[in-house]
C-alpha positions in Angstrom: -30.1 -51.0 -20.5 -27.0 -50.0 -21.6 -23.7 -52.6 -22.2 -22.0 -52.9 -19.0 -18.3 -54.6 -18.2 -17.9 -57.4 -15.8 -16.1 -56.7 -12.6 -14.5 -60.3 -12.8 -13.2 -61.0 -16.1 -14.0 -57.8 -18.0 -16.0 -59.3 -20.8 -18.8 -56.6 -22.2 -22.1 -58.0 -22.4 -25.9 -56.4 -22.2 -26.9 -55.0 -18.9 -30.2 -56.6 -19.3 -28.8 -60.3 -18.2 -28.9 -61.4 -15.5 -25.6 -62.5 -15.3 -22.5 -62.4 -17.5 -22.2 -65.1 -19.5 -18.3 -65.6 -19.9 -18.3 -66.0 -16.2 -21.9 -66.1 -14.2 -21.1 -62.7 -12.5 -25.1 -61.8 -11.4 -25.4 -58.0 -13.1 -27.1 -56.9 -10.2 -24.0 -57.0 -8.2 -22.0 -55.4 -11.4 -24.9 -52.5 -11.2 -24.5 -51.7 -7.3 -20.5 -51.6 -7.9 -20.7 -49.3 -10.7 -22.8 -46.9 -8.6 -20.7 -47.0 -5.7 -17.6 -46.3 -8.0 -20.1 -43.6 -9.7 -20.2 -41.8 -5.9 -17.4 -42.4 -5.1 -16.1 -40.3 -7.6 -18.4 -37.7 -7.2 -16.9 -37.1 -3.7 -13.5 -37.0 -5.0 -15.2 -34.2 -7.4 -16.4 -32.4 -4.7 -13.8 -32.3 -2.4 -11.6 -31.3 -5.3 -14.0 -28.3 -5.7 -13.9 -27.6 -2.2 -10.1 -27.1 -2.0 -10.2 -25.1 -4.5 -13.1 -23.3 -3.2 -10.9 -22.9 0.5 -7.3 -22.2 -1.4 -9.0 -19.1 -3.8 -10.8 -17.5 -0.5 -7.1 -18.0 1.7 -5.4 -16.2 -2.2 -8.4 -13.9 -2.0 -7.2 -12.5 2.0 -3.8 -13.0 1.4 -4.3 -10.2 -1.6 -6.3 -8.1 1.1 -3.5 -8.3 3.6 -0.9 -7.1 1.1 -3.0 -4.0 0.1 -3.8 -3.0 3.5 0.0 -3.6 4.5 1.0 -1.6 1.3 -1.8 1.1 2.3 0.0 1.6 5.3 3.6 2.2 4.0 5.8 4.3 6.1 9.1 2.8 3.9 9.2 7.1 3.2 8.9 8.4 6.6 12.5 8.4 8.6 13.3 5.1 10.2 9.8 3.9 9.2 8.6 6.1 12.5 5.2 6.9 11.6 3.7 10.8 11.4 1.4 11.6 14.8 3.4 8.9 17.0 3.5 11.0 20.2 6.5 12.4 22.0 6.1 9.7 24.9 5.8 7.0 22.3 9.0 7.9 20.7 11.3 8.9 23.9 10.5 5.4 25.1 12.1 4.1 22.1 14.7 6.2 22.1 17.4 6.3 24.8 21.2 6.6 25.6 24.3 9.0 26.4 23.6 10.5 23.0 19.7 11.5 23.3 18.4 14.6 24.4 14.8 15.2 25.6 13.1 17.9 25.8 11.5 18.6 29.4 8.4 20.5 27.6 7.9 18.3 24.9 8.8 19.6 21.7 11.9 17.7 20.4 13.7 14.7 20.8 17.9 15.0 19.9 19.8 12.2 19.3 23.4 11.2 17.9 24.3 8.9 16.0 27.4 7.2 13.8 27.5 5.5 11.0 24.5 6.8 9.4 22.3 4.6 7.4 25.4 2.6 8.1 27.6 4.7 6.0 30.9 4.7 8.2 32.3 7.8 8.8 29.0 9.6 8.5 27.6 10.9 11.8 24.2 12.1 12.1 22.4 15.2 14.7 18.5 14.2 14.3 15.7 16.2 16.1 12.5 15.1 15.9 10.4 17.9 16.4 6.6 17.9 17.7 3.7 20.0 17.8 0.6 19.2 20.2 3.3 16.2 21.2 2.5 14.5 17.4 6.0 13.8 15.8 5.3 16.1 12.0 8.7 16.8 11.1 12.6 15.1 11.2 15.5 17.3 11.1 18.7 15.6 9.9 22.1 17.4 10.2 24.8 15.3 8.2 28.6 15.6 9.4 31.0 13.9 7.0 34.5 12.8 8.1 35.9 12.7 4.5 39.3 10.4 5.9 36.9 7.8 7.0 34.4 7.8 4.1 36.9 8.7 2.0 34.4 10.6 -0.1 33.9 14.6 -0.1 30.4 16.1 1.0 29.5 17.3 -2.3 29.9 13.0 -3.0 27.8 12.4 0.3 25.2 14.3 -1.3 25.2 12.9 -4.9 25.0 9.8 -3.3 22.2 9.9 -0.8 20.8 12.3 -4.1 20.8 8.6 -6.1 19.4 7.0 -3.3 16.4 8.8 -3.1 15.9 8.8 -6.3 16.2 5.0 -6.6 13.5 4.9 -3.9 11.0 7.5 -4.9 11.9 8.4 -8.6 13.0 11.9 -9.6 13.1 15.0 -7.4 11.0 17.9 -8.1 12.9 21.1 -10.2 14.5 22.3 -7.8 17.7 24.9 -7.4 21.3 22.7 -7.5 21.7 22.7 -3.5 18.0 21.4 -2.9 16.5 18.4 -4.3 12.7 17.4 -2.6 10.5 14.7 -3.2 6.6 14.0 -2.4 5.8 10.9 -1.6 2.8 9.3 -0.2 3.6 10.1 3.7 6.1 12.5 3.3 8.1 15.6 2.0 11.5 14.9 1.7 14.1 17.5 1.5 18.0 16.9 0.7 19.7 20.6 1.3 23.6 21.3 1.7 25.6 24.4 3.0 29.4 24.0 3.1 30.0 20.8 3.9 27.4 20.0 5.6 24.1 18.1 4.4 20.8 18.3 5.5 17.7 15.9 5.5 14.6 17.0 6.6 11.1 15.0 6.7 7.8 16.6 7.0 4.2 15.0 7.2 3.0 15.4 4.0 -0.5 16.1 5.6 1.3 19.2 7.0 2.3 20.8 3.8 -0.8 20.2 1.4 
């Protein structure tokens, strides 16, 4: 047998006494300590192993969540409104003095200020419906230039930079149009005089 330690006074002696001989200490008792120790620490071991087992499978559908969250991005439709919700879906959520609905079910109008809280800039949006499934956003942009203090060619460069921040560059396109594909959505920055236009399309609509 191997050389083992006392448990009273820590001399080493040969496990094949019967006691230690600095102190009297039987071995036998030394030998049942040391293998409650030795189990002991194997369940420390194995819980350790468990936890980790339990915190990689809670990483593992955290990850999951975050795809399937990420999979179902509407960040690029308008207002985060999702293609397909249905025209009494949407006129329940959208009410007041400003909102127009159509009796047959086509459109929803609303008005609005302070678009995309841009003071000064006041916004005419129809969403417009077909088989009452929401597929495309109309956006009319009037800009009172003594309030934003900018002109509408600057309303346009700006929303322009925003986009592009958001979904990278725009497709060639002539100088009053810029459009973007993204994931959900076609999205369509126009301008005529001084007014701007946004429009959003369900990209399933135009492939």
């Amino acid at each position: 047998m191997a050389s083992i330690i006392c448990s009273e006074c820590g001399k080493k002696f040969s496990g094949k006494k019967e006691k230690c001989p600095s102190c009297g200490c039987l071995t036998a008792n030394m030998i049942v300590m040391e293998k409650g120790f030795e189990q002991q620490e194997t369940k420390k071991r194995n819980r350790k192993f468990i936890c980790i087992g339990i915190v990689s499978v809670m990483i593992a559908i955290f990850a999951i969540a975050i795809y399937f969250i990420s999979k179902s991005n509407t960040s690029d439709c308008y207002n985060g409104i999702k293609w397909d919700t249905s025209f009494d879906s949407l006129s329940r959520k959208i009410s007041g003095d400003d909102v127009f609905i159509d009796d047959g079910k086509g459109f929803i109008e609303e008005r609005i200020e302070n678009f995309n809280k841009m003071e000064g800039v006041y916004a005419t949006i129809s969403y417009h419906f077909t088989d009452e499934k929401l597929f495309t956003v109309d956006i009319v942009l009037h800009n009172n230039e003594k309030e934003t203090g900018m002109t509408s060619v600057e309303l346009k460069k700006k929303l322009n930079e925003n986009f592009t921040d958001l979904y990278g560059e725009s497709e060639e396109s002539d100088n009053n149009k810029k459009t973007w594909r993204t994931e959900n959505s076609m999205i369509v920055i126009d301008s005529l005089n001084n007014i701007v236009t946004l429009r959003y399309i369900d990209i399933d609509r135009v492939k």
